[in-house]
N, C-alpha and C positions, 0 to 999 in steps of 0.2 A: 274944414269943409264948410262951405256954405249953408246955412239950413233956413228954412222958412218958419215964421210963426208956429204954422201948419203944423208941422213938421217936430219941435221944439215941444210945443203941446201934447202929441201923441207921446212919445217920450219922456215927457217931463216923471223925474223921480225914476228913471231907469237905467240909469246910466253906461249901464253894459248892453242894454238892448240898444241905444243910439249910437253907443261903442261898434258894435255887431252893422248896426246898417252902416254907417260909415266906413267901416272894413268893409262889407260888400260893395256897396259902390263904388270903391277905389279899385275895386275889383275889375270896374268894368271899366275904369279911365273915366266915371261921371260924377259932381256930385252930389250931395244930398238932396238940393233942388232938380236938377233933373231927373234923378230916380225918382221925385214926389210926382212931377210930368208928364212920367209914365205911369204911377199909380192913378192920378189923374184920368188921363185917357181910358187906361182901359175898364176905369167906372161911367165913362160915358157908354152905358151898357150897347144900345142901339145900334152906335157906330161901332162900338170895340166887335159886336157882333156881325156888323156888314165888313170889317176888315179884317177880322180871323176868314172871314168866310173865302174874301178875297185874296189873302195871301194864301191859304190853301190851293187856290187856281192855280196863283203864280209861280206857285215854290215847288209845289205837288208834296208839300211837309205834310205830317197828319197834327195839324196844330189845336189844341185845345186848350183856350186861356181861361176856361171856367174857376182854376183854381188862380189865378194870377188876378183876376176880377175878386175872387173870396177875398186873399191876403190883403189887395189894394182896399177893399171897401175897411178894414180892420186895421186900416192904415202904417199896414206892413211892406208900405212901399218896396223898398229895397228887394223883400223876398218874391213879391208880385215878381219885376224886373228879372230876379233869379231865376223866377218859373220858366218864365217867357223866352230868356236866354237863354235855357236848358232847352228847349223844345228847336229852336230855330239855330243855334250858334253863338251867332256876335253881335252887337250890339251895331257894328256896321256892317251885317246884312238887315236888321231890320231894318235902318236909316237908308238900302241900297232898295229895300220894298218898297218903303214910304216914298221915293221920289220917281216910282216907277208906276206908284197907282193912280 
C-alpha cells in the first residue's frame, strides 16, 4: 500500500498499528494515501463543519464527525475513515455527496 512521509512518521515503530490501518483501508478499496485525504479533510475543521452540516440536509443521515475529526487530529487516519463510513455506508455514497454539493 502506498503511504506518505505523513503517514510512515505517525506509525513509525508500530508496526501492527500501520499493519491495522492498511487492513482497514483495503477494507474500503483505498489506500493509505487516501485514507490520510480524508483524515486530512476532516481536520480542516471549518469546512469539515459546513459539510457534515450539509450532508445532513442531503442525506437526512444524523451525521456527527466529531469523533472522525478526534481520531484524524491523532493521526488515526484510517479509523477517522472508519467512523465516518460507519455513520453514512460506503465510501461511494460519500464521493456520490461530494459531487452533488
Amino acid at each position: 500500500s502506498d503511504a506518505t512521509e505523513t503517514t510512515l512518521h505517525t506509525y513509525k515503530g508500530q508496526v501492527t498499528k500501520l499493519t491495522e490501518a492498511v487492513k482497514l483501508s483495503k477494507k474500503y478499496g483505498l489506500s493509505l494515501k487516501e485514507t490520510e485525504k480524508t483524515g486530512v479533510a476532516v481536520l480542516n475543521i471549518e469546512q469539515s463543519i459546513a459539510d457534515e452540516t450539509e450532508a445532513r440536509v442531503l442525506s437526512g443521515l444524523n451525521i456527527n464527525l466529531s469523533q472522525a475529526r478526534y481520531l484524524a487530529l491523532q493521526g488515526k487516519n484510517s479509523e477517522a475513515l472508519d467512523t465516518v463510513l460507519s455513520q453514512i455506508g460506503s465510501y461511494e455514497k460519500i464521493q456520490h455527496m461530494l459531487l452533488t454539493i
